[in-house]
C-alpha positions in Angstrom: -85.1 39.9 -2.6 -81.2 40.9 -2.3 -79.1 41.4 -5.1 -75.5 41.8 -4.6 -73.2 43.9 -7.6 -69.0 43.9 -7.2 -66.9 46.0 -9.2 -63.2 46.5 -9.1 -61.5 43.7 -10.3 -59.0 44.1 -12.9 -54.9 43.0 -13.6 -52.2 44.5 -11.0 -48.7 43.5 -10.6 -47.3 41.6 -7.8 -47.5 44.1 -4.8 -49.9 46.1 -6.0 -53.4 47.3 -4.3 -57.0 47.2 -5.4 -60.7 47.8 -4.0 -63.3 46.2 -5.0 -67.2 47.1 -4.0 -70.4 45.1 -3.4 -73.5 47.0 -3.7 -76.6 45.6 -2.2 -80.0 46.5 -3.1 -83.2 45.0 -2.6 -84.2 44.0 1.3 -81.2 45.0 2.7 -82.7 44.9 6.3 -82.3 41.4 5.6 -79.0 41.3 5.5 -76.4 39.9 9.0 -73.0 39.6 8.1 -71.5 40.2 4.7 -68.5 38.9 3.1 -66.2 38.3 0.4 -65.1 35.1 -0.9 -62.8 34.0 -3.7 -62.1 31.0 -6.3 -59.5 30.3 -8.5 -59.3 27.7 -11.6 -60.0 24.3 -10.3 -60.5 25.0 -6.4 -63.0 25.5 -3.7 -64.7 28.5 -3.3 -62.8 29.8 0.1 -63.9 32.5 2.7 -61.2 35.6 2.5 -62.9 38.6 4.7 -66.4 38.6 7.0 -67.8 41.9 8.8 -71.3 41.9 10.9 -73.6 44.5 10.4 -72.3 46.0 13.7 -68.6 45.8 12.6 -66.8 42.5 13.7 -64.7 41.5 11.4 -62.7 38.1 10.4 -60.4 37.3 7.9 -58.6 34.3 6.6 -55.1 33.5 7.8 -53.6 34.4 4.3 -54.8 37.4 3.7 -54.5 39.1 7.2 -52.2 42.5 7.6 -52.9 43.0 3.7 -56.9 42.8 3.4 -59.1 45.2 5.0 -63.0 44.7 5.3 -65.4 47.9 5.8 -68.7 48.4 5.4 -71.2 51.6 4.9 -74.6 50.4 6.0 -75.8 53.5 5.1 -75.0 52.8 1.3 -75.8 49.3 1.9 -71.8 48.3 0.4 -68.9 46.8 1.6 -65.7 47.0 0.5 -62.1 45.1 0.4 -59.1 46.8 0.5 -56.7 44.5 -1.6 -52.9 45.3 -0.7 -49.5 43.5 -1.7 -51.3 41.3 -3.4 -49.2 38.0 -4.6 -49.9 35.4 -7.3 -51.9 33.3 -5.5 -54.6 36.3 -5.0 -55.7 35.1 -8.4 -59.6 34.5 -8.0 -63.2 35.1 -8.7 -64.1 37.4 -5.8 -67.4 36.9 -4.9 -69.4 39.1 -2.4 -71.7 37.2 0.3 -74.4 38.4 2.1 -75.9 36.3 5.2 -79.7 36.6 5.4 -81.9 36.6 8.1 -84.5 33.9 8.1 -83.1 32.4 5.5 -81.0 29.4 4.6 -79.2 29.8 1.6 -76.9 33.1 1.1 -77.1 36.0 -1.5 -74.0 35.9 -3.6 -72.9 38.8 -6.3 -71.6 37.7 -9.9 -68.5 37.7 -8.9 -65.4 40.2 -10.4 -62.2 38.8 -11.9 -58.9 39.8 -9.8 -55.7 38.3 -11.9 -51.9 39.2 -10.0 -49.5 38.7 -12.3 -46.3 40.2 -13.8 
């Protein structure tokens, strides 16, 4: 019904910036509120950045004033805008999408972020 691609992930030094993309296809009416989400080696998958279809936004506590959300409905993508990124960036980001009618979520493959010197 709703598949979800991300791209963007890649190696960048301490401080660095990166943006990754989620591209939806499929029956993207569906689709509330999208979001990314990330997991590193050996942890829970944790919510890092949520935006409705009509622009309200939340992030998690350790990633505000660096992350930024957006989302182009008319493209059917959201985005995150990754800056001074530290160590413990180091995840799996996974891109979310909340589905109306539905109970279970449409997740992406998930790209590879690694923050290291």
């Amino acid at each position: 019904q709703v598949q979800l691609v991300e791209s963007g992930g890649g190696l960048v030094q301490p401080g660095g910036s990166l943006r990754l993309s989620c591209a939806a296809s499929g029956f993207t009416s569906s689709i509330n509120a999208m979001g990314w989400y990330r997991q590193a080696p050996g942890k829970q998958r944790e919510l890092v950045a949520a935006i409705t279809s009509n622009g309200r936004i939340n992030y998690a506590d350790s990633v505000k004033g660096r992350f930024t959300i957006s989302r182009d409905n008319a493209k059917n993508t959201v985005y995150l805008q990754m800056n001074s990124l530290k160590p413990e960036d180091t995840a799996v980001y996974y891109c979310n999408a909340d589905l109306r009618f539905m109970v279970q979520d449409a997740w992406g493959q998930g790209t590879l972020v690694t923050v290291s010197s």
